[in-house]
Backbone atoms as SQL, in Angstrom:
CREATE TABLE atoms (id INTEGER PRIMARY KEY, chain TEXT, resi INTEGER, resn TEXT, atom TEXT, x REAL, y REAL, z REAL);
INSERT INTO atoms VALUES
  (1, 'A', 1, 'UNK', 'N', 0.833, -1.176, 0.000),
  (2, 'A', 1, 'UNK', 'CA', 0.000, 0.000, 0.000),
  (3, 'A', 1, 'UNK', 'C', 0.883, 1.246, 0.000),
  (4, 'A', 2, 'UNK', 'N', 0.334, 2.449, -0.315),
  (5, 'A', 2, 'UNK', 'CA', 0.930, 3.650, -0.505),
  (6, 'A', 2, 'UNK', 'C', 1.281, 4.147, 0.842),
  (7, 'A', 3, 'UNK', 'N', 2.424, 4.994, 0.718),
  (8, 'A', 3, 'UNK', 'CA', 2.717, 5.606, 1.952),
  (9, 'A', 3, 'UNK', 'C', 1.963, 7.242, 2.004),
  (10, 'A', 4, 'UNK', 'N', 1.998, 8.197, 3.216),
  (11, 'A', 4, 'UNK', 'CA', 1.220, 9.266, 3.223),
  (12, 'A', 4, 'UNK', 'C', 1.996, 10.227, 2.675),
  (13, 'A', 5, 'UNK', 'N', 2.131, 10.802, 1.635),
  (14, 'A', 5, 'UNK', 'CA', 2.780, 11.936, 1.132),
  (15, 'A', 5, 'UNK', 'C', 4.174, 11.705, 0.720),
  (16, 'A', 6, 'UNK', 'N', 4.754, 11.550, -0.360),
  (17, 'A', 6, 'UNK', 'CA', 6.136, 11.713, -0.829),
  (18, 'A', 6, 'UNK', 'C', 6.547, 12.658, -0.643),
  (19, 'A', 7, 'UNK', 'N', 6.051, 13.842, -0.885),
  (20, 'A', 7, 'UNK', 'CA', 6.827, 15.127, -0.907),
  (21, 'A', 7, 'UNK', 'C', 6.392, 15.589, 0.943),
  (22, 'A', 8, 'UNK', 'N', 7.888, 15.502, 1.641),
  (23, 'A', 8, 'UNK', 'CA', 7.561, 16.302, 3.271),
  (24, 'A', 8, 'UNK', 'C', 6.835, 17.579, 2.948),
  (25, 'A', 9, 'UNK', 'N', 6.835, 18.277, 1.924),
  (26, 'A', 9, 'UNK', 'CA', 5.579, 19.612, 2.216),
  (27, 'A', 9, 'UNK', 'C', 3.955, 19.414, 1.951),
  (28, 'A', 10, 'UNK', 'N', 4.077, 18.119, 1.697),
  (29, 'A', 10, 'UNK', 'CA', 2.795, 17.820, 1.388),
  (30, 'A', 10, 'UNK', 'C', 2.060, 16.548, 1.626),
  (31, 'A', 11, 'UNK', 'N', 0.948, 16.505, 2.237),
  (32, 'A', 11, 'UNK', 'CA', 0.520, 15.286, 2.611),
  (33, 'A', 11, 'UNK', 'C', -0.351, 14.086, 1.733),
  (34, 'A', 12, 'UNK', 'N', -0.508, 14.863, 0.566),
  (35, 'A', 12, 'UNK', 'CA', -1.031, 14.564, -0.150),
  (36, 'A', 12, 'UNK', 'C', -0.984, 13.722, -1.026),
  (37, 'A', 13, 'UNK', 'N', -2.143, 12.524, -1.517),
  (38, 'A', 13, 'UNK', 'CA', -1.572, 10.775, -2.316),
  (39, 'A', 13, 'UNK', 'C', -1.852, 11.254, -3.355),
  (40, 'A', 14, 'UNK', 'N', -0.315, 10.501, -4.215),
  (41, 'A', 14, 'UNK', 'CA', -0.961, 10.479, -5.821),
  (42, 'A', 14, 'UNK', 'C', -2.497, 9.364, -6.142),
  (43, 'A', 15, 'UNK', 'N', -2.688, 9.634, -7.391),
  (44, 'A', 15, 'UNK', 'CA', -3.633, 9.308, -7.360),
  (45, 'A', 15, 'UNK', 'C', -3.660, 7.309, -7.550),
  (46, 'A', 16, 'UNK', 'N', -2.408, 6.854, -7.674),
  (47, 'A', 16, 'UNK', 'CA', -1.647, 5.249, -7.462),
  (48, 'A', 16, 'UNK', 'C', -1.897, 5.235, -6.658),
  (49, 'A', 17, 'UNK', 'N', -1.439, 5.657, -5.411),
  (50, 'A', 17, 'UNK', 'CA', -1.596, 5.499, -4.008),
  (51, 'A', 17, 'UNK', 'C', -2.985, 5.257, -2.908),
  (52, 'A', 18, 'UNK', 'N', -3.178, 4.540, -2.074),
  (53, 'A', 18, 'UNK', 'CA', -3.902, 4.442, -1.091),
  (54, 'A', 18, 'UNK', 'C', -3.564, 3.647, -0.095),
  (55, 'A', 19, 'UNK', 'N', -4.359, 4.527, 1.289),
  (56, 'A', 19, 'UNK', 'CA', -3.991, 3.933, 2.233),
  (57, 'A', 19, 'UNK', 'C', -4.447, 2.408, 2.775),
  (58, 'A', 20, 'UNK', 'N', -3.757, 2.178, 3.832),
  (59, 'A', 20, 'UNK', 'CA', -4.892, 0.843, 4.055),
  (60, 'A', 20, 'UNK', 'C', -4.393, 0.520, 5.554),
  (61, 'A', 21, 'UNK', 'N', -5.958, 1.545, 5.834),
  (62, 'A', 21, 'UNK', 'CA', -6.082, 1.944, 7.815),
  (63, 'A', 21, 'UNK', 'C', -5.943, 0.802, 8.410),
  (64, 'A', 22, 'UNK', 'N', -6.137, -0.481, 8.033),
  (65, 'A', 22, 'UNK', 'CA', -5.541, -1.284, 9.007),
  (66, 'A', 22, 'UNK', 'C', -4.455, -1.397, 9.720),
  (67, 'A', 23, 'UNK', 'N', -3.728, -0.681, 8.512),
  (68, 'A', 23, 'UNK', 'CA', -2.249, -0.677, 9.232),
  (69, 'A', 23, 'UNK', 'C', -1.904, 0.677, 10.196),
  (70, 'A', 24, 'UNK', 'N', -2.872, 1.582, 9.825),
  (71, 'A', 24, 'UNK', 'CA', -2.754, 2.712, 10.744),
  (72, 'A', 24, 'UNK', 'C', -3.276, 2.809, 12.103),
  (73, 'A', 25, 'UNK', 'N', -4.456, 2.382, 12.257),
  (74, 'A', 25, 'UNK', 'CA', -5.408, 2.197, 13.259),
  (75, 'A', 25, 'UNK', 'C', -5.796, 0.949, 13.507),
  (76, 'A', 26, 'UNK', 'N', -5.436, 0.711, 14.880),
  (77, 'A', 26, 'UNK', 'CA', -6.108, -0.570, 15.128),
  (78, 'A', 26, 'UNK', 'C', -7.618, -0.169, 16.045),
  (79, 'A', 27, 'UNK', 'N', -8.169, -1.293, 15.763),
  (80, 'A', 27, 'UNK', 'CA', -9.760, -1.837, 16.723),
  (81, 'A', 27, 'UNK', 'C', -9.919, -0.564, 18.269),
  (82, 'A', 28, 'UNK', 'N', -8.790, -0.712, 18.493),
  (83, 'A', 28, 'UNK', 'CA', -9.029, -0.027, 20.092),
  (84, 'A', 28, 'UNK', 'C', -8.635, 1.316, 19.758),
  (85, 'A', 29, 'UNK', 'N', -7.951, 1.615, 19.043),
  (86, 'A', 29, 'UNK', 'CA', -7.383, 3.229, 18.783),
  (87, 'A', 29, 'UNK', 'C', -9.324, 3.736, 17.944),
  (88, 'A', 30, 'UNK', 'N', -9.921, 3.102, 17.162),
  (89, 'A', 30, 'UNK', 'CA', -11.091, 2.946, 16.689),
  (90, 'A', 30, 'UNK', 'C', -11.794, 3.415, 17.367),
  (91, 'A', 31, 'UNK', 'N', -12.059, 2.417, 18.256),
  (92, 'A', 31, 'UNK', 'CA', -12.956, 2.332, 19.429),
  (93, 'A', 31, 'UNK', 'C', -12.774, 3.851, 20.607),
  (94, 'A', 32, 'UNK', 'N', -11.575, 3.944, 20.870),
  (95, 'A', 32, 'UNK', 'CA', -11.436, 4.770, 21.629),
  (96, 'A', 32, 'UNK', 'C', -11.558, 6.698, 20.957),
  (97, 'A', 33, 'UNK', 'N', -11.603, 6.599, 19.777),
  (98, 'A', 33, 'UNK', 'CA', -11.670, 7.905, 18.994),
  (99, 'A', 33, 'UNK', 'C', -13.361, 7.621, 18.815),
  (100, 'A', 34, 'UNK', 'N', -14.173, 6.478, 18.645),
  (101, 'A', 34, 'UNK', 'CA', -15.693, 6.732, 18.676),
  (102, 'A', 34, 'UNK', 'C', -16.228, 7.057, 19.770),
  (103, 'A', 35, 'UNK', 'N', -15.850, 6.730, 21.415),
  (104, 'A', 35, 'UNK', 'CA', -15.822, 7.049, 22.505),
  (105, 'A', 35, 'UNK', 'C', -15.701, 8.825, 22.652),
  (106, 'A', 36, 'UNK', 'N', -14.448, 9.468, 21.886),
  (107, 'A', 36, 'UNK', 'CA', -13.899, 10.370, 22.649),
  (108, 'A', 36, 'UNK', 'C', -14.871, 11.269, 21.583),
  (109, 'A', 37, 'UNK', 'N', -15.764, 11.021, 20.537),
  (110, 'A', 37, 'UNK', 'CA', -16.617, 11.747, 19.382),
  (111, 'A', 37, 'UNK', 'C', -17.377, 11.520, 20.295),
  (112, 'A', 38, 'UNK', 'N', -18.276, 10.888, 20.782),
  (113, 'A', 38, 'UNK', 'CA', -19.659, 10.796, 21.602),
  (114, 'A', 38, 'UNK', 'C', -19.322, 11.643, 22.792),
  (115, 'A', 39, 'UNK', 'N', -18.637, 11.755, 23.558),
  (116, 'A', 39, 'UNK', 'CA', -18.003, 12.785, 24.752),
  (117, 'A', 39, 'UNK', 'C', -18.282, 13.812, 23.687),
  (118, 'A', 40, 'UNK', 'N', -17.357, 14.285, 22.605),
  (119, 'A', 40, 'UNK', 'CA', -17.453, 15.496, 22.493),
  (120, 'A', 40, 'UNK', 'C', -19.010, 16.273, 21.669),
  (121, 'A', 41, 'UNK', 'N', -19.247, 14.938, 21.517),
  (122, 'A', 41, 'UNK', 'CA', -21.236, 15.270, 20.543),
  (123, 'A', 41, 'UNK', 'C', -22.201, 15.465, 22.030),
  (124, 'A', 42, 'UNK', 'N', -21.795, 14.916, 23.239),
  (125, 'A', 42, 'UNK', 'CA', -23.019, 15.048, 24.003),
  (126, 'A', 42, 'UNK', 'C', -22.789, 16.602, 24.514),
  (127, 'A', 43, 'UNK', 'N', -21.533, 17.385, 24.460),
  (128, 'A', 43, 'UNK', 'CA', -21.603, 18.115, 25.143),
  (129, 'A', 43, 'UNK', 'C', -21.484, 19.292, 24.357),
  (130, 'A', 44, 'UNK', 'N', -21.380, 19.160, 23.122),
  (131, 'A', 44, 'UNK', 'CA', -21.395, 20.313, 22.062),
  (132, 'A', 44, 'UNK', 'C', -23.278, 21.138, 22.515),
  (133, 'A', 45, 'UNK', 'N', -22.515, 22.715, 22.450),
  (134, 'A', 45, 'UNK', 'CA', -23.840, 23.473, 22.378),
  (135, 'A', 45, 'UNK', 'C', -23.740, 23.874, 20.945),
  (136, 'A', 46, 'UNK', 'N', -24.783, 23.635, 20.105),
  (137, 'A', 46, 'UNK', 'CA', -24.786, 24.606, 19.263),
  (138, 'A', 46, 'UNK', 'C', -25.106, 25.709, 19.093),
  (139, 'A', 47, 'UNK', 'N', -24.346, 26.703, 18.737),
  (140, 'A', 47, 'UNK', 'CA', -25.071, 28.328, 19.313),
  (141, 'A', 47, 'UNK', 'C', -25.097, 29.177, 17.624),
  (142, 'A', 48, 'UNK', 'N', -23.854, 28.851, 16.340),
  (143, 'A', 48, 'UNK', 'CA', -23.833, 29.473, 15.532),
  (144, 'A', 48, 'UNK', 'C', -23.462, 28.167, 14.538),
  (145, 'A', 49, 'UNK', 'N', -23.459, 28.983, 13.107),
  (146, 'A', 49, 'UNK', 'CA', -23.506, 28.208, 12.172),
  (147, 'A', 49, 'UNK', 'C', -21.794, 27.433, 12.083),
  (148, 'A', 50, 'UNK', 'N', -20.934, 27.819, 12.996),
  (149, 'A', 50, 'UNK', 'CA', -19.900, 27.150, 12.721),
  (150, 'A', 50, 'UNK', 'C', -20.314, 25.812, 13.571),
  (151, 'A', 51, 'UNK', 'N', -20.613, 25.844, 14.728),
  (152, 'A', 51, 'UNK', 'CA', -21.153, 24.821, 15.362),
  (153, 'A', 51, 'UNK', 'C', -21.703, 23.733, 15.103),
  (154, 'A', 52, 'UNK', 'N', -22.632, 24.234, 14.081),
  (155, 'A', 52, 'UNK', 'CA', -23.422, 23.376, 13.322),
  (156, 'A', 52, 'UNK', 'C', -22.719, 22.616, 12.523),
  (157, 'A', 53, 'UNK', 'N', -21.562, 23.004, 11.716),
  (158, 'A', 53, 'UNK', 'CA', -20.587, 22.566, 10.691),
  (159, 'A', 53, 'UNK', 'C', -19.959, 21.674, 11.522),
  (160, 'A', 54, 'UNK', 'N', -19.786, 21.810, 12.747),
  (161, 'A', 54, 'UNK', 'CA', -18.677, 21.013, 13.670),
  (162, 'A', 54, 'UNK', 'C', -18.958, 19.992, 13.752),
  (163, 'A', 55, 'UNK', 'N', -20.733, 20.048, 14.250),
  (164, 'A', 55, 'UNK', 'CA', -21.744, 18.922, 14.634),
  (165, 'A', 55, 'UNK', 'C', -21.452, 18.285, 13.449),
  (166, 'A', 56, 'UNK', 'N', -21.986, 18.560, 12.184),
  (167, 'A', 56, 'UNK', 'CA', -22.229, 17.955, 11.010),
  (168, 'A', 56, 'UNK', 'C', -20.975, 16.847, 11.488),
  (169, 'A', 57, 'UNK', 'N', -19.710, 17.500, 10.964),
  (170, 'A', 57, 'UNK', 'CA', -18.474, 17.068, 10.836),
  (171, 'A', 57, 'UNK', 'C', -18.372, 15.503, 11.250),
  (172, 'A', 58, 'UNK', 'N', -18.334, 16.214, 12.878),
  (173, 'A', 58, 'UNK', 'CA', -18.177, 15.132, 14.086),
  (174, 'A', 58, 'UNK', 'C', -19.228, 13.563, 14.112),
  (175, 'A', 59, 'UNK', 'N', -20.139, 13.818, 13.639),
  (176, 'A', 59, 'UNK', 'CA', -21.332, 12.892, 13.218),
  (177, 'A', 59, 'UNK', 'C', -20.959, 12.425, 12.063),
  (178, 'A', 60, 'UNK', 'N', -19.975, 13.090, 10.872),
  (179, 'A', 60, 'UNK', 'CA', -19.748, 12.155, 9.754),
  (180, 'A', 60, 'UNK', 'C', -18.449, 11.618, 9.843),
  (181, 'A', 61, 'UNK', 'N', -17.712, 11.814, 10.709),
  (182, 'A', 61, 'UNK', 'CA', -16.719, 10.875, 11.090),
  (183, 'A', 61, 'UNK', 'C', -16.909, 10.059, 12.211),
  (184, 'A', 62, 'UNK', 'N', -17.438, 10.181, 13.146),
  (185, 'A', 62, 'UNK', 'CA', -18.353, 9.474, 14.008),
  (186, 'A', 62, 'UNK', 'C', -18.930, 7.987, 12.808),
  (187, 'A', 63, 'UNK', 'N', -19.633, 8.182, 12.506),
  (188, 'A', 63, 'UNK', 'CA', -19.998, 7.677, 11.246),
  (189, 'A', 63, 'UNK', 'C', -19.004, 6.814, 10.320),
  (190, 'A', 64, 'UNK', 'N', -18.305, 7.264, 9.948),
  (191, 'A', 64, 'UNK', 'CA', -17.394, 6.859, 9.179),
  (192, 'A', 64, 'UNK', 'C', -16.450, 5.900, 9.750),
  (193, 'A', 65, 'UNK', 'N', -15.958, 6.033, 11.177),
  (194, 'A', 65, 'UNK', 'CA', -15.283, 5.256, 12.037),
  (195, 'A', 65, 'UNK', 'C', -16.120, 3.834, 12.452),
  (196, 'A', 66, 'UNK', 'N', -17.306, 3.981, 12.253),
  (197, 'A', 66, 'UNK', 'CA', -18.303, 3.060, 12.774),
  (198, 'A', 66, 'UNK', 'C', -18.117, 2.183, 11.701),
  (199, 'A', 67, 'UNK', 'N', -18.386, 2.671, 10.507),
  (200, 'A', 67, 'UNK', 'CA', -18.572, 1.772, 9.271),
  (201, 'A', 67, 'UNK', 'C', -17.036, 0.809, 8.988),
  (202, 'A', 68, 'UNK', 'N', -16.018, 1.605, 9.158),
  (203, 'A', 68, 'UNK', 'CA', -14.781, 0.997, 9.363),
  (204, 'A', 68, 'UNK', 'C', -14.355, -0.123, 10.477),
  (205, 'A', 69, 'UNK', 'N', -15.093, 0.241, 11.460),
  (206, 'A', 69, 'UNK', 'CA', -14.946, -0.349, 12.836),
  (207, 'A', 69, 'UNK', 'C', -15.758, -1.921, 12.297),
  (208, 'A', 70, 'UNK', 'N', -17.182, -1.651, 11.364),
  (209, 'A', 70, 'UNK', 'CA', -17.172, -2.816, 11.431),
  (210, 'A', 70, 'UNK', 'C', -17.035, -4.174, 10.411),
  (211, 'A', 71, 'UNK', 'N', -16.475, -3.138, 9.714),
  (212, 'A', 71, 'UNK', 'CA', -15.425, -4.307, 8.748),
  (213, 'A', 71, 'UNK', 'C', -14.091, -4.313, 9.114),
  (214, 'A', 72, 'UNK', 'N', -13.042, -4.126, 9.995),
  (215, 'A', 72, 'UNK', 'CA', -12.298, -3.907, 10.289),
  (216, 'A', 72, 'UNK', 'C', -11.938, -5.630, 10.670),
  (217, 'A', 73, 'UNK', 'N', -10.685, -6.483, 10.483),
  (218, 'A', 73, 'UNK', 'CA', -10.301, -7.150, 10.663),
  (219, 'A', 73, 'UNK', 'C', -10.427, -7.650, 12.676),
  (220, 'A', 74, 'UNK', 'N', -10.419, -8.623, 13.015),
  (221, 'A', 74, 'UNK', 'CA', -10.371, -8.717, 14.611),
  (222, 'A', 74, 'UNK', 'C', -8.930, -9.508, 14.284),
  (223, 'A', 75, 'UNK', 'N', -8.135, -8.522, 15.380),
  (224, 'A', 75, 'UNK', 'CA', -7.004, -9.196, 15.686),
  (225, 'A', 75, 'UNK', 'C', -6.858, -10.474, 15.933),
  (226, 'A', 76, 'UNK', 'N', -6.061, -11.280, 16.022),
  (227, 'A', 76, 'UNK', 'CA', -6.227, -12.711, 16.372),
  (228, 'A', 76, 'UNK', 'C', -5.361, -12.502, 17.983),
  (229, 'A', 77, 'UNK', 'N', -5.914, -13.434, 18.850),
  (230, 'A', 77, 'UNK', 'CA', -5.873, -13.419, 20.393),
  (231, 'A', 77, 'UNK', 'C', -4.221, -14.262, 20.047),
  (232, 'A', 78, 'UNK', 'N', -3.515, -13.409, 20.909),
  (233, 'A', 78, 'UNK', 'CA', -1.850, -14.309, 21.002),
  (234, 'A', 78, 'UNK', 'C', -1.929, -14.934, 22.078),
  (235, 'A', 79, 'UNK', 'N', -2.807, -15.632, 23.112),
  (236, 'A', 79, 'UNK', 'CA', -2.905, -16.753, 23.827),
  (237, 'A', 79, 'UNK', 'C', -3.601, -16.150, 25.226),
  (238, 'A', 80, 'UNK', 'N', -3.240, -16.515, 26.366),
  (239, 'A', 80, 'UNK', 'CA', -3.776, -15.947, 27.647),
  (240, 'A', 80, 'UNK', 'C', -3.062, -14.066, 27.991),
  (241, 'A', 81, 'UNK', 'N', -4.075, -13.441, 28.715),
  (242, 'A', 81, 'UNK', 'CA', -3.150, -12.487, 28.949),
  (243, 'A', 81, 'UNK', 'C', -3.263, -11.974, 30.483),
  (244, 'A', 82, 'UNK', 'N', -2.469, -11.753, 31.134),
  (245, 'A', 82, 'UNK', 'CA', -3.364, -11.545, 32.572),
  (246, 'A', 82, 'UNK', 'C', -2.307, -13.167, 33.535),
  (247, 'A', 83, 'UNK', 'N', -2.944, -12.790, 35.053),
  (248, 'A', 83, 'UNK', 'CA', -2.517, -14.130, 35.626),
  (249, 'A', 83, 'UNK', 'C', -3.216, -15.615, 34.994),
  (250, 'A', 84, 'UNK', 'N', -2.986, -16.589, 35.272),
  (251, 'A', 84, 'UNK', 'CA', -3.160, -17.981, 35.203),
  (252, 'A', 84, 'UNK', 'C', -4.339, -17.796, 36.618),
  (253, 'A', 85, 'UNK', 'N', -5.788, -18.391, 35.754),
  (254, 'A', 85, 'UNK', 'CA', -6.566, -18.422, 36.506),
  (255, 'A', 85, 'UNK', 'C', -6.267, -19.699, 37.845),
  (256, 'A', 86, 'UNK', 'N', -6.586, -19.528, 38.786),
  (257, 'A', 86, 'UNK', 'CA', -6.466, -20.126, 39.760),
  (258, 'A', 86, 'UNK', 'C', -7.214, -21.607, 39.826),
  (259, 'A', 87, 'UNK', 'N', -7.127, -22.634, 39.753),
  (260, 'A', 87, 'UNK', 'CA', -7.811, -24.050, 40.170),
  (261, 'A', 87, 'UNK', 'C', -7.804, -24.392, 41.237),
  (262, 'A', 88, 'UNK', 'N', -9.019, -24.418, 41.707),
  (263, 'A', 88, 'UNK', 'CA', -8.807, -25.279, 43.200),
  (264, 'A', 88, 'UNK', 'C', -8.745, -26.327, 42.678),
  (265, 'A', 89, 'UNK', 'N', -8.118, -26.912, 44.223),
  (266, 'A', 89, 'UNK', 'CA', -7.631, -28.494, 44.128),
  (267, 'A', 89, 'UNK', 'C', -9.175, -29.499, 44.266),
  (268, 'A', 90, 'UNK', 'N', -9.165, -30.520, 43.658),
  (269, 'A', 90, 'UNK', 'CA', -10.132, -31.503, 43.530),
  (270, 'A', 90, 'UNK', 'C', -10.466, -31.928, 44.570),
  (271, 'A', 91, 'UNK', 'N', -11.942, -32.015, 45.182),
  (272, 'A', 91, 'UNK', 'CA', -12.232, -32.269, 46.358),
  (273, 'A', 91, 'UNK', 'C', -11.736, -34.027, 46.670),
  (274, 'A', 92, 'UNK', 'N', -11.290, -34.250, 47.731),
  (275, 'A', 92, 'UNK', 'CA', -10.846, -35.565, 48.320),
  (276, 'A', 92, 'UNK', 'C', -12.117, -36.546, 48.173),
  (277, 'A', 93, 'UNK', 'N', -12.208, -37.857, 47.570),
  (278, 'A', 93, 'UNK', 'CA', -13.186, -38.774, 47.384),
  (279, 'A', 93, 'UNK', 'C', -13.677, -38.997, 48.531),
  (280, 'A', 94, 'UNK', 'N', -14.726, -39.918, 48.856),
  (281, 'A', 94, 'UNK', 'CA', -14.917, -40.181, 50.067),
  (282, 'A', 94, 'UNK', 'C', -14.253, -42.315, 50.454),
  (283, 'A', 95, 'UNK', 'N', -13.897, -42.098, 51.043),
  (284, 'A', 95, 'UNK', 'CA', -12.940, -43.799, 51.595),
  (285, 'A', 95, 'UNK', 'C', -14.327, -44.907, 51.765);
């Protein structure tokens, strides 16, 4: 896949080029930017027309992250993570 901008003054893809956000963003970086859009949508006042543009905005990337989020590959689990759950010992038979 394409990298972001050849030229350092510019960020901009030829038109060969595209990205491929999997490799940029993972599931939880996802997750945690749709989180930190809903924080900032519940508490937006709208008072003027830039506001409104903001709202728009924030709701179409809101949006857009969602739709990504759910085609987005699931990592594959690399085994246990955390302590080793505990087993009690097997109760003694009776004689």
């Amino acid at each position: 896949m394409g990298r972001i901008g050849k030229d350092p003054a510019s960020n901009a893809l030829t038109d060969n080029e595209s990205i491929d956000l999997t490799k940029i963003l993972s599931r939880q970086t996802a997750e945690l930017l749709i989180d930190l859009l809903d924080n900032k949508l519940t508490c937006l006042e709208v008072i003027d027309r830039d506001d409104a543009r903001e709202l728009a905005r924030m709701r179409e990337a809101m949006a857009e992250l969602e739709r990504w989020l759910a085609h987005a590959p699931l990592a594959a689990e690399s085994g246990r993570r955390g302590r080793r759950a505990r087993v009690a010992p097997a109760p003694a038979l009776p004689a």
